[in-house]
C-alpha positions as CSV (number, residue, x, y, z in Angstrom):
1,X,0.0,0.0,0.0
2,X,1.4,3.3,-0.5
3,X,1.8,6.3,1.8
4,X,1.0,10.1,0.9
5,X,3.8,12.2,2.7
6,X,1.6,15.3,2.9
7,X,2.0,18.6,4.2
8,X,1.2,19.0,7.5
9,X,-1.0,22.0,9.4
10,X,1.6,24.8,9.7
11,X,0.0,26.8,12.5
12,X,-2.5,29.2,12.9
13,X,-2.2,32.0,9.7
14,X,0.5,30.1,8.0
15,X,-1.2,28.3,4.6
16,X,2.2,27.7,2.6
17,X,5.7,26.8,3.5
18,X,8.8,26.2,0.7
19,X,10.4,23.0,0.3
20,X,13.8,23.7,2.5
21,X,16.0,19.9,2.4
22,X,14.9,16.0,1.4
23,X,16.6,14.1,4.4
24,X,16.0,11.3,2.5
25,X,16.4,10.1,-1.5
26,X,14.4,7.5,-3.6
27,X,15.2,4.0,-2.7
28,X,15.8,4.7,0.9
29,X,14.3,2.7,3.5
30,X,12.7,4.7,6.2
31,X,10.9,3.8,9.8
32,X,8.0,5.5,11.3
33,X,9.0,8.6,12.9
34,X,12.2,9.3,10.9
35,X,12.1,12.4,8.9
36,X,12.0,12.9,5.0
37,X,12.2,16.8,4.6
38,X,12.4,19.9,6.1
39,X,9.7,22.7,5.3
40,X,10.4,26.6,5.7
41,X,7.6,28.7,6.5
42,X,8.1,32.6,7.0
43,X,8.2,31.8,11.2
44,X,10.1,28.7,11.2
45,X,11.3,25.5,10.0
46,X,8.8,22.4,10.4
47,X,10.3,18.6,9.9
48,X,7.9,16.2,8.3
49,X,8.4,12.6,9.6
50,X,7.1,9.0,7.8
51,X,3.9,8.0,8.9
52,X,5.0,4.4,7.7
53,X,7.8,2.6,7.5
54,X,8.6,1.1,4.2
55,X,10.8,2.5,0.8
56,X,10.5,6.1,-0.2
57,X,8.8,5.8,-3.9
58,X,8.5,9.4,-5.2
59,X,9.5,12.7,-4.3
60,X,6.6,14.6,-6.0
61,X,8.2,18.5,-5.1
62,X,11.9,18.9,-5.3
63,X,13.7,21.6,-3.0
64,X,12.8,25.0,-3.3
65,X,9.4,24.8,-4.3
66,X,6.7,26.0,-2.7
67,X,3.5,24.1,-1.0
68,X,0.3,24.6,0.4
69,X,-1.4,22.5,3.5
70,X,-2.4,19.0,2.3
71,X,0.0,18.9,-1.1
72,X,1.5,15.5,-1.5
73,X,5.0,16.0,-1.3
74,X,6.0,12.4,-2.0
75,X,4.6,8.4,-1.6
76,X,6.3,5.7,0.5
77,X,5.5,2.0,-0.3
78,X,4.8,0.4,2.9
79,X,7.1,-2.5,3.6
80,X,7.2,-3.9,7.2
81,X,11.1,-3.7,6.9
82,X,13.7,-3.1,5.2
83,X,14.2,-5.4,2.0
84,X,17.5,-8.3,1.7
85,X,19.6,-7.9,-0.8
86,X,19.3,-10.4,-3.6
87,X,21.0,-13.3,-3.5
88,X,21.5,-12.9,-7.2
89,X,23.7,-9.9,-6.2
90,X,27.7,-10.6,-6.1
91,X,29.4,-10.2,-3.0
92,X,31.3,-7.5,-2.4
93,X,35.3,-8.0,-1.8
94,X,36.3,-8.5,1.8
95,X,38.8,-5.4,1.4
96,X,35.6,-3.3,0.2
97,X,33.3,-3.9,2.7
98,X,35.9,-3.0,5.6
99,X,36.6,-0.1,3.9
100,X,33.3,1.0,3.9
101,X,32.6,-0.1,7.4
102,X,35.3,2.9,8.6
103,X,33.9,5.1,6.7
104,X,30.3,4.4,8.2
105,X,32.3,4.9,12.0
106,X,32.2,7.9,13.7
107,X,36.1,9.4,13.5
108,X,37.7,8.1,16.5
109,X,41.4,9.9,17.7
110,X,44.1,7.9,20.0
111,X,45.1,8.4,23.2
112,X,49.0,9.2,23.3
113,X,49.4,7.6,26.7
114,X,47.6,4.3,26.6
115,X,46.6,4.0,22.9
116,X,43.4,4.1,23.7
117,X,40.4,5.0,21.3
118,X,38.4,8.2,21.8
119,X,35.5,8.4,19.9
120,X,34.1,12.1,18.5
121,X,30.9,12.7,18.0
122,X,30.0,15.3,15.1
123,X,29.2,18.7,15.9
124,X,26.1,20.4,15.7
125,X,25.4,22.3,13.1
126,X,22.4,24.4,11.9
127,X,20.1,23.8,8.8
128,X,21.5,26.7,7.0
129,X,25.0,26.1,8.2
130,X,24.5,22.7,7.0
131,X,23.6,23.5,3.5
132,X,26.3,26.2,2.8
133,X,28.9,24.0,3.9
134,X,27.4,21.2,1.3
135,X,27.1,23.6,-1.3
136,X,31.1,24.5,-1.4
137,X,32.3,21.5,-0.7
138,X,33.6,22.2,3.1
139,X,34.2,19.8,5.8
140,X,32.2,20.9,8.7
141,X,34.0,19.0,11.4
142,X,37.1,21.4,10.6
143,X,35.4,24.3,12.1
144,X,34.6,25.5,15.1
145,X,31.4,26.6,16.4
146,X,30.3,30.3,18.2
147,X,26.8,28.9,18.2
148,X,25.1,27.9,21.8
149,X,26.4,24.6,23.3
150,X,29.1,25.5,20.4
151,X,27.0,24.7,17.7
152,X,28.2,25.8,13.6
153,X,26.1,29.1,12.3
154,X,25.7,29.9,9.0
155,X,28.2,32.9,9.7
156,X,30.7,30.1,11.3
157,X,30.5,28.9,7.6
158,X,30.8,32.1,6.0
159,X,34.1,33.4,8.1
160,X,35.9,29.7,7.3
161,X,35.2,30.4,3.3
162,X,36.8,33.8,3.7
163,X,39.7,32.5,5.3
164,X,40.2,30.0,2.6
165,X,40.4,33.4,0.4
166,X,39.1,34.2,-3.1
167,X,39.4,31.2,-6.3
168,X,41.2,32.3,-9.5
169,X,39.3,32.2,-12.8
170,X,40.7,28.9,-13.5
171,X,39.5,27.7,-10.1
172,X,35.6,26.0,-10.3
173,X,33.5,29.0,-8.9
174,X,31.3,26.6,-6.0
175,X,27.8,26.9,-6.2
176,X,25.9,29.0,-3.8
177,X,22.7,27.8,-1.7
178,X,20.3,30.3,-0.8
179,X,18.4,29.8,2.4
180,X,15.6,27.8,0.8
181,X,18.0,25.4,-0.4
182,X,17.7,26.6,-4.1
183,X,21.5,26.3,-5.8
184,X,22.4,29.2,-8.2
185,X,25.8,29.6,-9.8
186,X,27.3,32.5,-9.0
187,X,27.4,35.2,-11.8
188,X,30.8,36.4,-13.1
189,X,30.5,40.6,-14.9
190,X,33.5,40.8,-16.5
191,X,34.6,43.6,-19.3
192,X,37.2,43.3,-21.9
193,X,39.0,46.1,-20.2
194,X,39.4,43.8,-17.1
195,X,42.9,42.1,-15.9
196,X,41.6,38.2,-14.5
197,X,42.4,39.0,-11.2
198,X,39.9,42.4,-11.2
199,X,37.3,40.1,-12.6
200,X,37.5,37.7,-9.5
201,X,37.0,40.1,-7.2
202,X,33.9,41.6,-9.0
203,X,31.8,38.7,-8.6
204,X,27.9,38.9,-8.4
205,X,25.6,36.5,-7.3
206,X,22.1,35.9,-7.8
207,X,19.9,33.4,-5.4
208,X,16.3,33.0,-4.6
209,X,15.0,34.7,-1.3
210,X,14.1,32.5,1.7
211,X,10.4,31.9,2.5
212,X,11.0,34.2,5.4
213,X,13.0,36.9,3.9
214,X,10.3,37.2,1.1
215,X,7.5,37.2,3.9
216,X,9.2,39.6,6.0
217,X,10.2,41.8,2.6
218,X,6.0,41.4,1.5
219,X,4.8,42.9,5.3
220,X,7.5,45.6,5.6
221,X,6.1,46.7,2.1
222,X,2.5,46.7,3.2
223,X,3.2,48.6,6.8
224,X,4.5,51.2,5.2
225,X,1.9,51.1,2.5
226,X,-1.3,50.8,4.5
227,X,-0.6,52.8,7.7
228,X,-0.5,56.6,8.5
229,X,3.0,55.8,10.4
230,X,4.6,58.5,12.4
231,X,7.3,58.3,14.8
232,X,8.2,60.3,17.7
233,X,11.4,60.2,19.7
234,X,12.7,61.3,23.1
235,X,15.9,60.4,25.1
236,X,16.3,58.9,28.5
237,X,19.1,59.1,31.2
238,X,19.4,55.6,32.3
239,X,22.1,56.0,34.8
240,X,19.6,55.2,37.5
241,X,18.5,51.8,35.8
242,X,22.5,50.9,35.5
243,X,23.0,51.5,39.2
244,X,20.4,49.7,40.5
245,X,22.1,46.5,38.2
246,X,25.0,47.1,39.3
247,X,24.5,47.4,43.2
248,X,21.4,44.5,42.8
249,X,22.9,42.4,39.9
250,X,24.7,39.6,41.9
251,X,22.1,39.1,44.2
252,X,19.5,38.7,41.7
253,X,21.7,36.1,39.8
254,X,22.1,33.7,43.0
255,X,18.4,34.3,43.6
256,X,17.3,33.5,40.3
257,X,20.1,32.2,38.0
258,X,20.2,34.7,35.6
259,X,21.2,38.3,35.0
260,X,19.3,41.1,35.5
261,X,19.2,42.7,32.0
262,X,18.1,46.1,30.0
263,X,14.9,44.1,29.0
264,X,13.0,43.8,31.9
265,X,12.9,47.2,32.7
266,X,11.5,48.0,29.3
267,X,8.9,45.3,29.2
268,X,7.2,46.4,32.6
269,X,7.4,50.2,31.6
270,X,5.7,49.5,28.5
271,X,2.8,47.6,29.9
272,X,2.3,50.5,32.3
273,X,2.4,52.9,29.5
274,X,0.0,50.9,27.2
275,X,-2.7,50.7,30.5
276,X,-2.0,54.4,30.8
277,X,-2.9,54.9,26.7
278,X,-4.7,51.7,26.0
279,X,-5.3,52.5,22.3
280,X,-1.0,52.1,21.7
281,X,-2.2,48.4,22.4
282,X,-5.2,47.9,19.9
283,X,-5.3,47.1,16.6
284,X,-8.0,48.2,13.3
285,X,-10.4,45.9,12.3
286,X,-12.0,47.1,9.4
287,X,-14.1,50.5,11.1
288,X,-13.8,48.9,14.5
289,X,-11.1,49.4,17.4
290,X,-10.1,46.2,19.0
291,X,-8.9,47.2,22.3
292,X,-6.5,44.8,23.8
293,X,-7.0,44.6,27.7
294,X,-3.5,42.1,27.9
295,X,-0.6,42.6,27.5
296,X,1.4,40.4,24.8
297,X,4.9,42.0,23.9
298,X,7.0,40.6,21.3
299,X,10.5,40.9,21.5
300,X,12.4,41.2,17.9
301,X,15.5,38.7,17.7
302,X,17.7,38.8,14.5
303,X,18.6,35.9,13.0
304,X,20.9,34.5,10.2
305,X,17.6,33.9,8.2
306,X,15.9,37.6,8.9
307,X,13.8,39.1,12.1
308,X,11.8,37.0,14.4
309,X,9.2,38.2,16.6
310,X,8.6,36.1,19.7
311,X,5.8,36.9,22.3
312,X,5.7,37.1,25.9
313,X,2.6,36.6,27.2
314,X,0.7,38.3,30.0
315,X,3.6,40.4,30.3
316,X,1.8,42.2,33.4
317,X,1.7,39.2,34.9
318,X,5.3,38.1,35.3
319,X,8.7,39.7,37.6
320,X,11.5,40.4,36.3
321,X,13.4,37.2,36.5
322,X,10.5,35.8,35.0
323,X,10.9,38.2,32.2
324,X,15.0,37.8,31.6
325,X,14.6,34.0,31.4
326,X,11.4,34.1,28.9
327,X,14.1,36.5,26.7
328,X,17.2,34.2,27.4
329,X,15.1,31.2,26.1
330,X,14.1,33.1,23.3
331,X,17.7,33.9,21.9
332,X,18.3,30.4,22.8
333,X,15.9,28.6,20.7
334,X,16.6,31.8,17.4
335,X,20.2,30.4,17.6
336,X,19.4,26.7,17.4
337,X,16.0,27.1,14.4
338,X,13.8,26.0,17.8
339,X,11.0,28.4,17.8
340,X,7.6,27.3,17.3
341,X,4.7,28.4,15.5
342,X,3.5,28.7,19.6
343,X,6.1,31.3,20.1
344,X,5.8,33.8,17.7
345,X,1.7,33.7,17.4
346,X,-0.1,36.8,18.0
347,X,1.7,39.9,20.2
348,X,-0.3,43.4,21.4
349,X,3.4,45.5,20.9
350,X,6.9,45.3,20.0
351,X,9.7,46.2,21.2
352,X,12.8,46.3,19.5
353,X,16.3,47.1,20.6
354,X,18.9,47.9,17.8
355,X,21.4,49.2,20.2
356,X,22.6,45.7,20.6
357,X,23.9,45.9,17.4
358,X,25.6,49.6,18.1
359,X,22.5,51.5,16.5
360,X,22.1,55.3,17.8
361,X,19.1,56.0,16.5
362,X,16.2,54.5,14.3
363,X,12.9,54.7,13.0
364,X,11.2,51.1,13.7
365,X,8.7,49.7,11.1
366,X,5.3,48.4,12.3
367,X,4.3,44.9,13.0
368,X,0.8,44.6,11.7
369,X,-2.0,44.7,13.1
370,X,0.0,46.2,15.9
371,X,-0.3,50.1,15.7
372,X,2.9,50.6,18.1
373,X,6.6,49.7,18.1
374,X,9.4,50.9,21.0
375,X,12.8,51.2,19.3
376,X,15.7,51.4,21.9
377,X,19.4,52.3,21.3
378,X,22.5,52.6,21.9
379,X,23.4,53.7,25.6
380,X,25.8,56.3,24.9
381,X,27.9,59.4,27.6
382,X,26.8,62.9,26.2
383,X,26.7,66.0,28.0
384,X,23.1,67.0,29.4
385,X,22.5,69.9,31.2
386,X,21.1,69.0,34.8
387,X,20.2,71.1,37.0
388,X,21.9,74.4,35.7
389,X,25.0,72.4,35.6
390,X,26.3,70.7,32.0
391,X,27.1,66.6,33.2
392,X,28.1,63.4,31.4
393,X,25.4,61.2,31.3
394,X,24.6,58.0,30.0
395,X,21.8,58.3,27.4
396,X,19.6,56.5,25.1
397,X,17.7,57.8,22.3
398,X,14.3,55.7,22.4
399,X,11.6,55.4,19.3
400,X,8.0,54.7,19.0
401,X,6.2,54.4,15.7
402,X,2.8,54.5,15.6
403,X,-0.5,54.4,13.4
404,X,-1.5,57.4,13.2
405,X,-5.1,56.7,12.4
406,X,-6.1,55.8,15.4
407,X,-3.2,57.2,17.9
408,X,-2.9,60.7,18.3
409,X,0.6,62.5,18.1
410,X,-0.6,63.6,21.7
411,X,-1.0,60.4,23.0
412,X,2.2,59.0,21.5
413,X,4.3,61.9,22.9
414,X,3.5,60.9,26.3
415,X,3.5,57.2,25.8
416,X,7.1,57.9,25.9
417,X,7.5,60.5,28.3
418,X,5.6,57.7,30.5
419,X,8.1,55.2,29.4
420,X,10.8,58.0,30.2
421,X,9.5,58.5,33.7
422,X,9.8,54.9,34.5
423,X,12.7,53.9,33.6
424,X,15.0,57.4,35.2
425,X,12.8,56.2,38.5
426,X,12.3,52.5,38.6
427,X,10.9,52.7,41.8
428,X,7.7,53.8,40.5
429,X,7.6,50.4,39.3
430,X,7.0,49.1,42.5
431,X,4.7,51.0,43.3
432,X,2.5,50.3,40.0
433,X,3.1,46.6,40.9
């Protein structure tokens, strides 16, 4: 009997995902459970496991190609296991089939002392990672992972093919993968006027956008299109926030096991400012304002594949160590592909904080149907004039963009002056609760 391998429910608003990597070819035997292929959706990646064991028949979409829920993306003919070899078959050498017995081992190294054998097991590596080192032909145990628990990134990959330095126009240019696993050949512009070596280092290359580059590139486009988006700015001294870390800081971390970060602070002063101006944390439906009355904040995370929104939920409802481990977790999982559908569903806000990457100012895009997003900065020393006196302060420039068509410039002025407030007094968190 034969076995649709269909595509599965992605998760709720997500009707199409992109054919990322077969794990399997035809002819394989496969078990239940094990999985044939990896599908990219614009959140995340989803692995689709056989719900039979016996011999993948067909692969009916190759890589790269794009499905919708309940497409057949191949057949399996059910076999209760894994077919003999036919008698009728000649038997390989005796020389042959210890060769290829080592090179089915994991690579073992020897002890220098006592000759004994220490196996190594292969390193983790991420999907993308993974395909890029496929694509040009690069041994992945040879380098060394930045990734958590030391796992290889994608730009792990990247920095080992720029140390291995540019090929010469005789040299075979290696193909390059795009993140949905579509291989183009990179594209050589060369003029008559050009020396070879000029030509090698004016190399273009063309590849297909990820699912989740194209998604992310489609609802960028539209926010910018189909909202009246303003954004307002103001600047906070955060020197009281940085004290309280650094006289509270180790005390927190043997109380809780984990820092006391930036984040936190943020999170609860933004909840307080949306209950203060509860239409920053609504969204337009049709001529109707949904009102949210809780509190779900996403936190924007960059990734090697593009920007991922995950969501904290009932954000008025958690401390702050509850809070810094929810955000740990979320890095975390961004590093390793682990989000699910579950984490990045829905939000109420954003908040977004490009001063991790050394960004002094910034006008965020919104998240749709969110009409609010908090940009925060770099934390930088100017000079500030305080109290008739010119000091050295350390300052961050903050952002909030906002839909116009249903937030006033009023209201969005002092959303921040709110958020302002909090933050060069935490105190007044406490007493808010």
């Amino acid at each position: 009997m034969a076995i649709k391998i269909v595509v599965p429910e992605l998760g709720e608003s997500v009707l199409e995902a992109t054919v990322s990597r077969w794990l399997k070819k035809p002819g394989d035997f496969v078990n239940v459970g094990d999985v044939l292929v990896e599908l990219e959706t614009d959140k995340v990646n989803l692995e689709v496991g056989a719900k039979g064991s016996g011999v993948l028949q067909k692969i009916e979409v190759p890589e790269g190609k794009d499905v919708k829920v309940g497409d057949v993306l191949g057949m399996i003919e059910e076999k209760a296991e894994e077919p003999k070899p036919s008698s009728t078959e000649p038997e390989p050498a005796v020389a042959e089939t210890k060769e290829a017995e080592k090179e089915r081992e994991p690579a073992t190294a020897t002890s220098g002392k006592d000759g004994r054998e220490m196996r190594q097991t292969a390193p983790q590596v991420t999907p993308v990672a993974s395909r890029l080192a496929r694509a040009n032909d690069v041994d992945i145990s040879k380098i060394s992972g930045t990734g958590s628990e030391g796992r290889v990134t994608k730009a792990d990959v990247e920095l080992f093919l720029e140390g291995q330095g540019t090929p010469t126009e005789n040299e075979k240019q290696p193909q390059a993968e795009s993140p949905s696993g579509m291989i183009s050949e990179p594209k050589l512009v060369e003029s008559a006027s050009e020396s070879p070596s000029a030509s090698a280092q004016r190399r273009e290359e063309r590849m297909r956008m990820s699912r989740r580059r194209r998604t992310i590139a489609q609802r960028l486009l539209e926010a910018k299109q189909n909202t009246a988006m303003l954004t307002t700015f103001n600047e906070i001294d955060m020197g009281a926030v940085m004290d309280l870390r650094s006289r509270r800081n180790e005390e927190f971390q043997k109380r809780f096991g984990i820092k006391l970060g930036f984040t936190s602070f943020f999170v609860k002063a933004a909840v307080s400012a949306l209950k203060t101006f509860p239409q920053i944390n609504a969204e337009i439906d049709g001529e109707d304002i949904v009102l949210k009355h809780y509190y779900d904040i996403g936190m924007a995370v960059g990734s090697s594949e593009g920007l991922v929104v995950p969501v904290i939920r009932n954000a008025d409802q958690l401390s702050f160590a509850e809070i810094e481990k929810q955000v740990k977790d979320f890095v975390a999982k961004t590093d390793q592909g682990k989000l699910s559908i579950e984490d990045l569903r829905g939000g109420t806000f954003t908040i977004t904080n490009g001063g991790v990457f050394g960004s002094l100012l910034s006008t965020p895009i919104l998240n749709p149907p969110q009409v609010g997003i908090l940009g925060l900065h770099k934390i930088e020393e100017r000079p500030i004039v305080q109290n008739g006196q010119i000091v050295i302060r350390p300052m961050m420039y903050v952002a909030l963009s906002y839909d116009h068509r249903i937030v006033d410039g009023r209201e969005a002025v002092q959303f921040l002056v709110h958020i302002k407030q909090l933050i060069e007094d935490p105190a007044w968190m406490l007493v808010e609760g």
